[in-house]
C-alpha positions in Angstrom: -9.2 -11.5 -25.2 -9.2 -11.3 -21.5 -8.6 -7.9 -19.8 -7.5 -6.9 -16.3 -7.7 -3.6 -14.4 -5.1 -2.2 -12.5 -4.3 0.5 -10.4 -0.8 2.0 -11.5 0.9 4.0 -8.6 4.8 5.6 -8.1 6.9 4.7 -5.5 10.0 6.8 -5.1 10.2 6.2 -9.1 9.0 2.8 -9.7 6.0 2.2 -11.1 3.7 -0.7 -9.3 0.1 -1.8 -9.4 -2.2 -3.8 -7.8 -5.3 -5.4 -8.9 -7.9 -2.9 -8.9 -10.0 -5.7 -6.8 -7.3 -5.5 -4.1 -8.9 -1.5 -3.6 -11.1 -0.4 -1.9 -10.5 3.1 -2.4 -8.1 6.1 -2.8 -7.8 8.7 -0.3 -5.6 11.9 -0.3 -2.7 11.7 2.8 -4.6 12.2 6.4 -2.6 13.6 9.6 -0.9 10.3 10.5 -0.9 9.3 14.4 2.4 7.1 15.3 2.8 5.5 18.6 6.6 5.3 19.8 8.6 2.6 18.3 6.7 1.4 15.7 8.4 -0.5 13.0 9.8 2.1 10.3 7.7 0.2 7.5 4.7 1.8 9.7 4.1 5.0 8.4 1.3 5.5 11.8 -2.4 4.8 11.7 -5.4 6.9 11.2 -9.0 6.8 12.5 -11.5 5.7 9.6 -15.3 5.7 11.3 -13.6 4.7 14.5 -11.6 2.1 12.8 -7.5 2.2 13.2 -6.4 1.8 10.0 -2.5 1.0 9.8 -0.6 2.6 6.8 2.1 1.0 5.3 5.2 3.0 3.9 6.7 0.7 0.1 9.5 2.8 -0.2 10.7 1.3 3.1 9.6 -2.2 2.5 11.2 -2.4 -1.2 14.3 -1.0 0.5 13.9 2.1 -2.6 15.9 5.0 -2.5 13.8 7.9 -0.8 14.4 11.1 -3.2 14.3 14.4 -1.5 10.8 15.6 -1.3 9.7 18.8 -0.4 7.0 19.0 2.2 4.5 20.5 0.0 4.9 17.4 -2.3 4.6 15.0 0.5 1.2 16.9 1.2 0.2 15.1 -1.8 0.6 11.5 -1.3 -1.7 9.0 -1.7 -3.3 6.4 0.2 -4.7 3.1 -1.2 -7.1 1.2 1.3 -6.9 -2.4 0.8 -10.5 -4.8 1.1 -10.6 -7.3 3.3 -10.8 -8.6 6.7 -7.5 -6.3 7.9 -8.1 -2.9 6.0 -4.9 -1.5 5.3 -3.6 1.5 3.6 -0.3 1.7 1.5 1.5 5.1 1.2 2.3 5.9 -2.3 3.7 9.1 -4.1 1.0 9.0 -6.4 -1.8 7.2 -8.0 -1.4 7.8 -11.6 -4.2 5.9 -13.1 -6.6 2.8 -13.3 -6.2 0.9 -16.5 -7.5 -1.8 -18.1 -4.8 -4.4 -19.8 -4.6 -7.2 -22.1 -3.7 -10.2 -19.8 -1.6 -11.4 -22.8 0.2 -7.9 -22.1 1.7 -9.9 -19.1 5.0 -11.2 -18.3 4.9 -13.2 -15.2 7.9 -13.4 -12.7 8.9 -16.1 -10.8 7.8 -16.1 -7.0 11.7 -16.1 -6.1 12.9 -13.9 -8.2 11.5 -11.3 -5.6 11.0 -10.6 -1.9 8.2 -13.1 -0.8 7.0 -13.5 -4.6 5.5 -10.1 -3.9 6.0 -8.7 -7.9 3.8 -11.4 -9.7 3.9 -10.3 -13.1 5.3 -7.2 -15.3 3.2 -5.1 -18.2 4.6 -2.1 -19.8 1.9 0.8 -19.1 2.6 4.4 -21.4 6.2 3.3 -22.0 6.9 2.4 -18.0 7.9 -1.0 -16.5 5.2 -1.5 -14.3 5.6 -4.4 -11.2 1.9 -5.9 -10.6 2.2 -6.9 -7.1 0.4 -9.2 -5.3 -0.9 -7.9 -2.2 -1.5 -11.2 0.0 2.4 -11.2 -0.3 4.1 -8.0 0.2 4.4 -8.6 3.8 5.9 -11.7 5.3 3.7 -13.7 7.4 5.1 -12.2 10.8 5.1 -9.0 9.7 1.3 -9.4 9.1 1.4 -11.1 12.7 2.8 -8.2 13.9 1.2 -5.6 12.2 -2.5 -6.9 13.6 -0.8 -6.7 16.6 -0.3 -2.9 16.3 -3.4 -2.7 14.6 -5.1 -3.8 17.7 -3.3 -1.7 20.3 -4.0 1.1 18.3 -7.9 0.4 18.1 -7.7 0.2 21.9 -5.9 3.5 22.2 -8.9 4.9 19.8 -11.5 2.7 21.9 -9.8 4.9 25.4 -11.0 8.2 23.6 -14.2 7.4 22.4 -16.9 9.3 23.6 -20.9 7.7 24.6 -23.7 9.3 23.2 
């Protein structure tokens, strides 16, 4: 039988996962820098060795119902940095766990059956619906276009402070 791991995280509720390949690792909630008008799916960016690393906010991009946090939990977030060429970091409530699944566990979904074809398959994880979602499609194509853009003001902006040794 073929297996899969996934990483299984909440948003606002909703169980999700991505391939655990899709990872590169988890990180606890930094302080957060956010130039004026950035795009509310922008959470702000943070400096990662000298790299600005954009964090995107799910909640906002599913359109899910924000419930009413405390601060102290929001202290406790999670970030998941994504591999890749453009190293980005989603924002979730939490990562609950990295588990390995049957891939016969899967039901897939159909690509337009959800925004972009981002939810590519569903597996029931400890008695939860959980959406596997496919990270080359959460964004659109000119929200990626837009987001390097930001991505590279902002690594200007950190290049303006950087000090020589």
């Amino acid at each position: 039988m073929a297996s899969l791991q996934i990483i299984v995280f909440d948003v606002c509720g909703t169980a999700c996962a991505l391939h655990r390949s899709a990872a590169r690792e988890f990180l606890p909630l930094p302080r957060l820098w956010r130039p004026p008008a950035l795009p509310r799916p922008v959470a702000g960016f943070f400096n990662l060795s000298g790299s600005a690393v954009p964090v995107l906010r799910l909640d906002v991009l599913f359109g899910l119902p924000q419930e009413d946090a405390d601060a102290e939990s929001a202290l406790y977030r999670h970030l998941i940095l994504t591999g890749g060429s453009n190293t980005t970091a989603l924002l979730v409530d939490r990562v609950l766990d990295v588990a390995t699944i049957d891939t016969s566990r899967l039901s897939p979904v159909q690509q337009a059956d959800s925004l972009n074809g981002c939810v590519e398959a569903e597996v029931t994880w400890e008695e939860r619906l959980v959406h596997l979602l496919s990270l080359e499609r959460i964004l659109l194509a000119e929200e990626r276009q837009a987001l390097a853009e930001l991505g590279r003001q902002a690594q200007n902006r950190l290049g303006e402070w950087a000090v020589s040794a």
